[in-house]
N, CA, C and O of each residue as an XYZ file, in Angstrom:
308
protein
N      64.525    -14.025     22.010
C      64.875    -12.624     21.914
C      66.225    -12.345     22.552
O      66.766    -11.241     22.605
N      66.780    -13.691     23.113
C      68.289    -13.099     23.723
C      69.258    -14.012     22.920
O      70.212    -14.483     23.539
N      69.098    -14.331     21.506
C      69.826    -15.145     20.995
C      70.801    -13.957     19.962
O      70.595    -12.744     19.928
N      71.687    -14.578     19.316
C      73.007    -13.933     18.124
C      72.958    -12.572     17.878
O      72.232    -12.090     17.007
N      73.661    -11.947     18.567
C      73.823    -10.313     18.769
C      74.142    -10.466     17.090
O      74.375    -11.511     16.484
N      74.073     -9.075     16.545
C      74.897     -8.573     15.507
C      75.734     -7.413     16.047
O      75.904     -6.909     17.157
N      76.363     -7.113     14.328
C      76.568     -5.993     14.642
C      76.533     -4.906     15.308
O      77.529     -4.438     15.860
N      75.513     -4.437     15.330
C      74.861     -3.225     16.233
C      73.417     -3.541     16.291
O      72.945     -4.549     15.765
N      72.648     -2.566     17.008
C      71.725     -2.460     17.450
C      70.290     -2.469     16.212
O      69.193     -2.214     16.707
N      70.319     -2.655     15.210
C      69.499     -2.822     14.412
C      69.686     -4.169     13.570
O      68.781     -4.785     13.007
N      71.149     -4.528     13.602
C      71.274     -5.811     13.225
C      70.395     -7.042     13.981
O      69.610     -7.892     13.559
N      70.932     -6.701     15.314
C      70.420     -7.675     16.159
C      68.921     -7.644     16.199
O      68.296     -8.695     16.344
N      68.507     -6.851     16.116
C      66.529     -6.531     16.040
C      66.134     -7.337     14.898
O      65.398     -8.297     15.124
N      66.505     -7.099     13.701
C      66.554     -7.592     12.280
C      66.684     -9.092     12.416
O      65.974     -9.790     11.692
N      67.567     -9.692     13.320
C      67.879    -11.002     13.439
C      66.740    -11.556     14.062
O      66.014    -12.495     13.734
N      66.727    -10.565     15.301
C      65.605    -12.137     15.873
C      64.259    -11.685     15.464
O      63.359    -12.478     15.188
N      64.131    -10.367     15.429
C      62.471    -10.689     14.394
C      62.310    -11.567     13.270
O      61.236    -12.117     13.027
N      63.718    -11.768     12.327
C      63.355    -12.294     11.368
C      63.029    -13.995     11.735
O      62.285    -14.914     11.391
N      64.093    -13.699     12.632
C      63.899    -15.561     13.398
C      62.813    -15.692     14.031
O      62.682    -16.867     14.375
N      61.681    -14.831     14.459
C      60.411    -15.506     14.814
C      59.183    -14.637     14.006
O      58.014    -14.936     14.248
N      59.421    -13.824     13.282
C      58.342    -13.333     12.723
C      58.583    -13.287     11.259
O      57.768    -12.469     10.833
N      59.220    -13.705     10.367
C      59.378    -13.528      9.415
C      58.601    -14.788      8.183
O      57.986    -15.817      8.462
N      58.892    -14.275      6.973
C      57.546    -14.950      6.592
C      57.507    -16.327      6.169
O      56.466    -16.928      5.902
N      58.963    -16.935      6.100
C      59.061    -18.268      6.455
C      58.692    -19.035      7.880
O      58.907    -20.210      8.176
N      57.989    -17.862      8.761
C      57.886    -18.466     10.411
C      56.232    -18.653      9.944
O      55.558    -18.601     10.972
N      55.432    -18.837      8.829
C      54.717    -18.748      8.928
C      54.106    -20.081      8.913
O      54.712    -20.888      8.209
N      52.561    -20.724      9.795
C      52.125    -22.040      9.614
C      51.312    -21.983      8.314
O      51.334    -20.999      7.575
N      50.522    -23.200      8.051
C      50.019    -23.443      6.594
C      48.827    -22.861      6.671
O      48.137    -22.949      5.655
N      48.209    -22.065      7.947
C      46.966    -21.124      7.268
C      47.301    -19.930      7.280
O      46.497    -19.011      7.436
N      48.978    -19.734      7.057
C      49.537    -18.788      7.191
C      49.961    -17.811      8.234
O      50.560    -16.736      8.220
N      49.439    -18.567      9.128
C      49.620    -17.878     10.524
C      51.049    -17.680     11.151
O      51.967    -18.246     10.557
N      51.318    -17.044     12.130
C      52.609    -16.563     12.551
C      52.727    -17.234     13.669
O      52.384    -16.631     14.686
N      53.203    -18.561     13.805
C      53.004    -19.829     14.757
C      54.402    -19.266     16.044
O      54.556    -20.148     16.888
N      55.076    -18.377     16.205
C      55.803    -18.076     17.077
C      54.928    -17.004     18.334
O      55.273    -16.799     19.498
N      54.124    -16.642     17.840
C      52.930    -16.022     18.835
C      52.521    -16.578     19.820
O      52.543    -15.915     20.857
N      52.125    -17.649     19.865
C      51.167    -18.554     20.141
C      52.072    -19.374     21.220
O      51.611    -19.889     22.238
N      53.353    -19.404     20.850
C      54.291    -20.828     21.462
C      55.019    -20.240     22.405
O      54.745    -19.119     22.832
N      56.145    -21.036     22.869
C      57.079    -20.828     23.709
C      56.479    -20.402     25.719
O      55.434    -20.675     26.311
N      57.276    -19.938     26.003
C      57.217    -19.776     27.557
C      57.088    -18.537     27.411
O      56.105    -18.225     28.084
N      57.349    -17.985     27.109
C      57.721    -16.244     27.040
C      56.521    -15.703     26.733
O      55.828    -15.078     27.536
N      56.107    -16.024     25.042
C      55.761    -15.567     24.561
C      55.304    -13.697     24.084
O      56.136    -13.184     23.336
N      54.666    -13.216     24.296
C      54.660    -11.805     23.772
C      55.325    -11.046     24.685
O      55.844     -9.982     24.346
N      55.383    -11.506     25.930
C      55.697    -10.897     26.885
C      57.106    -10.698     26.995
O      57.530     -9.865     27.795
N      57.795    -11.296     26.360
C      59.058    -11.739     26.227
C      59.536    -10.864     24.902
O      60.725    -10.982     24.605
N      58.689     -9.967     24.049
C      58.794     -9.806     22.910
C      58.666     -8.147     23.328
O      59.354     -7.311     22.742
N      57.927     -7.859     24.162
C      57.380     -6.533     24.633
C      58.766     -5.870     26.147
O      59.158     -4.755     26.491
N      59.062     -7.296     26.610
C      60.089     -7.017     27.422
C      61.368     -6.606     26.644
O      62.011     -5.729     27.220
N      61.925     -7.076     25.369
C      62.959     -6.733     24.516
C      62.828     -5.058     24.179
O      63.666     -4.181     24.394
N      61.488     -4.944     23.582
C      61.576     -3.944     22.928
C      61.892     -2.575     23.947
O      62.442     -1.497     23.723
N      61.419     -3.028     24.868
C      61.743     -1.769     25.884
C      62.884     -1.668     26.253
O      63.110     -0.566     26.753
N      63.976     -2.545     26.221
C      65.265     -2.349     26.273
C      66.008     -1.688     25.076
O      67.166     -1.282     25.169
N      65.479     -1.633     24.279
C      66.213     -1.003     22.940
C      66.111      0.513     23.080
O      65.153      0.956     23.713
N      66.929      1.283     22.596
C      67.491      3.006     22.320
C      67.085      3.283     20.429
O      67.857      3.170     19.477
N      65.917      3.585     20.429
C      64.880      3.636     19.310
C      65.920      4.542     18.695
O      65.910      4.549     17.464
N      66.969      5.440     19.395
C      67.723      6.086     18.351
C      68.646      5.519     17.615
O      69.151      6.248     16.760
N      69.129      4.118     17.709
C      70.013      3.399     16.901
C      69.381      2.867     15.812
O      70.051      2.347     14.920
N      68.189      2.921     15.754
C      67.645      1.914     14.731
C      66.462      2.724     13.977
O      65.614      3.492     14.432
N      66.746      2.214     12.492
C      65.804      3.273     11.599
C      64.767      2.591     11.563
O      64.457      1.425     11.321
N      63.986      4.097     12.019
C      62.252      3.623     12.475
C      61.579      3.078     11.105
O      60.682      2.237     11.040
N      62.048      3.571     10.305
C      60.787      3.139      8.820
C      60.907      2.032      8.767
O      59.896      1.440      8.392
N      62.301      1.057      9.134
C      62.462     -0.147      8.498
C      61.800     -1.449      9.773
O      61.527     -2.629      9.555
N      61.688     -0.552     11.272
C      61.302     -1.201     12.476
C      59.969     -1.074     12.534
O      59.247     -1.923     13.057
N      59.564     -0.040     12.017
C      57.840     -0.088     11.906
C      57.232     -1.018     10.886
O      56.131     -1.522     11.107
N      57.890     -1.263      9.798
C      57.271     -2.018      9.135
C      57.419     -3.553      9.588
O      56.648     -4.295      8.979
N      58.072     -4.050     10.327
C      57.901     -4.889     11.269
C      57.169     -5.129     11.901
O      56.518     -6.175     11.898
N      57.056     -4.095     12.725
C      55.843     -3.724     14.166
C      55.375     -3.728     13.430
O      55.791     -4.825     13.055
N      54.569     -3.376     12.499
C      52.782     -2.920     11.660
C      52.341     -4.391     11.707
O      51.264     -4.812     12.129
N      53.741     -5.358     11.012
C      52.819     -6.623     10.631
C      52.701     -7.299     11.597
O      51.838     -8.173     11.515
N      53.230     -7.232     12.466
C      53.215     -7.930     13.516
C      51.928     -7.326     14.651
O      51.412     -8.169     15.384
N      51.629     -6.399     14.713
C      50.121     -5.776     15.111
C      49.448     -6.447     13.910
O      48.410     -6.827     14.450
N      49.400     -6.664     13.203
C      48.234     -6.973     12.455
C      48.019     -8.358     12.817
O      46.929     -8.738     13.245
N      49.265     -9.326     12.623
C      48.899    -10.611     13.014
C      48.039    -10.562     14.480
O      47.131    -11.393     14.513
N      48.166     -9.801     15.583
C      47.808    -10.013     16.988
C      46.702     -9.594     16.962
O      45.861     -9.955     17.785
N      46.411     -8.571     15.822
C      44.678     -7.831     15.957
C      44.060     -9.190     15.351
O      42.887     -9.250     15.717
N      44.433    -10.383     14.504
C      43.653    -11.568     13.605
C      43.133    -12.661     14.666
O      42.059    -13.254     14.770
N      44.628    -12.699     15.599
C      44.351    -13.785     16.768
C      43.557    -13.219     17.830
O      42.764    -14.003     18.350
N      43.592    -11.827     18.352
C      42.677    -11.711     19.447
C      41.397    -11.709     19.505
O      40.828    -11.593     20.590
């Protein structure tokens, strides 16, 4: 979550979600294998988001992110 800034502030969101949640991050029972791994893990994912200014970035396109990504965590818990 602290890797290749973009542009601005929705670029960079766009980037690293896509780099760990996106649907090529997925394992072969389809699962979202970046959850599960690393040192950080969610915590590291929940620590980002609270640094962000929700007014730079368009919510419709960040929620539909967040939705799937709650959904994967409601499958694993």
């Amino acid at each position: 979550m602290s890797g290749n800034e973009g542009e601005d502030t929705w670029q960079t969101f766009n980037k690293r979600f896509d780099a760990l949640f996106a649907e090529d991050c997925r394992d072969g029972q389809g699962r979202l294998h970046h959850i599960r791994r690393g040192e950080f893990g969610m915590d590291m994912v929940v620590q980002y988001l609270s640094t962000l200014d929700i007014n730079l970035l368009p919510l419709d396109l960040v929620a539909k992110k967040l939705d799937r990504l709650e959904a994967e965590l409601e499958i694993i818990s």
